[in-house]
C-alpha positions as CSV (number, residue, x, y, z in Angstrom):
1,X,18.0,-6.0,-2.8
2,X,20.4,-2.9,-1.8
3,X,23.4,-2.3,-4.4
4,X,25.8,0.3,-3.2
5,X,28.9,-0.2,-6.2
6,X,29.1,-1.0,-9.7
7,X,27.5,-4.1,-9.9
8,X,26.4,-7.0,-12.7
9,X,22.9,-8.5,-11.5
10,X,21.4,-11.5,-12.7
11,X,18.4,-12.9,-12.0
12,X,16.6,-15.8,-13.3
13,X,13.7,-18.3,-12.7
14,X,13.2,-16.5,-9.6
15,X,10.6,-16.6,-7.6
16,X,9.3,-13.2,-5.0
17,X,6.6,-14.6,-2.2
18,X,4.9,-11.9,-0.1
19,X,7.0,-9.1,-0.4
20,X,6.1,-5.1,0.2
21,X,7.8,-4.2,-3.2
22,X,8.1,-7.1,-5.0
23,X,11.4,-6.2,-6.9
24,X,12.8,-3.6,-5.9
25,X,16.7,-2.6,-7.0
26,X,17.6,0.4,-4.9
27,X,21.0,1.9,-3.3
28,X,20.8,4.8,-0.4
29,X,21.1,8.3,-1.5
30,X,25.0,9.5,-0.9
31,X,26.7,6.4,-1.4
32,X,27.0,6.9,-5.2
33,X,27.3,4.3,-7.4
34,X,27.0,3.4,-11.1
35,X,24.5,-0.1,-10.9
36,X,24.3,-1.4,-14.4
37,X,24.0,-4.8,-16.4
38,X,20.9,-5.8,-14.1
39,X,19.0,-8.5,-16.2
40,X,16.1,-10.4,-14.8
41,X,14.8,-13.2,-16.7
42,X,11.3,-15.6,-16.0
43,X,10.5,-13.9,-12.8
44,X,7.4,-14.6,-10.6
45,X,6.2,-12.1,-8.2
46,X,3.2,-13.6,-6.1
47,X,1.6,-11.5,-2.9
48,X,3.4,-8.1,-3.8
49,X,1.8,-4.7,-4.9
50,X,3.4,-3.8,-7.2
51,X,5.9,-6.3,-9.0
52,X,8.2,-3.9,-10.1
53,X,9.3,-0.5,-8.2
54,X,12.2,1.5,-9.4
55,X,12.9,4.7,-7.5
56,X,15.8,6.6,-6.4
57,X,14.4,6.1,-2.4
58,X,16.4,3.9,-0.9
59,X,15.6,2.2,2.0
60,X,12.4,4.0,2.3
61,X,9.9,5.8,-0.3
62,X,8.7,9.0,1.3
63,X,4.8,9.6,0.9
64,X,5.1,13.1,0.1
65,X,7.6,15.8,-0.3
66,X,9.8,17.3,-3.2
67,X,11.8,15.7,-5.6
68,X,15.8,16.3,-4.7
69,X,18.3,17.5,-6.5
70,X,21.3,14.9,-8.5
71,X,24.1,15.9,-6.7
72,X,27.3,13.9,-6.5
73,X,26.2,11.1,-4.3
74,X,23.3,10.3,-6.0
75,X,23.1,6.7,-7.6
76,X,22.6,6.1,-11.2
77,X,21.4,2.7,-12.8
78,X,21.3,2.1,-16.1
79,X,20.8,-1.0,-18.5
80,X,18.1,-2.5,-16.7
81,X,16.0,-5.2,-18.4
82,X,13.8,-7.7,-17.3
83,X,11.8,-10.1,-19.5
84,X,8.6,-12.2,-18.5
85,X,7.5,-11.0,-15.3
86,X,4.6,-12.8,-14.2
């Protein structure tokens, strides 16, 4: 899942079958965004190390380097919350 603009995201009595990330909410770096209101609710996450990934790397997570600066196109989520992951 990519977000990109102010979105509301609901998700419930979902199921996540062999994925890379499991769940992974992420928007590319310099598209800036506010993501809020994301809610997940009795989620199953089968084949997919690990469940839950929140980083600001979008579309890919580098395996080493620095962390970078905020600047103005940075994404920001807030208001996250997800309730019985399994």
């Amino acid at each position: 899942m990519v977000l990109s603009r102010r979105q509301k995201v609901r998700m419930a009595k979902d199921t996540f079958l062999n994925l890379e990330h499991g769940i992974r909410p992420g928007s590319p770096r310099g598209k800036r965004g506010v993501i809020d209101a994301m809610c997940g609710l009795d989620l199953s996450v089968t084949h997919a190390q690990p469940a839950l990934t929140r980083t600001g790397y979008c579309p890919k997570i580098p395996t080493s380097g620095t962390a970078r600066p905020l600047i103005d196109g940075t994404p920001i989520f807030r208001a996250i919350a997800i309730e019985n992951l399994t």
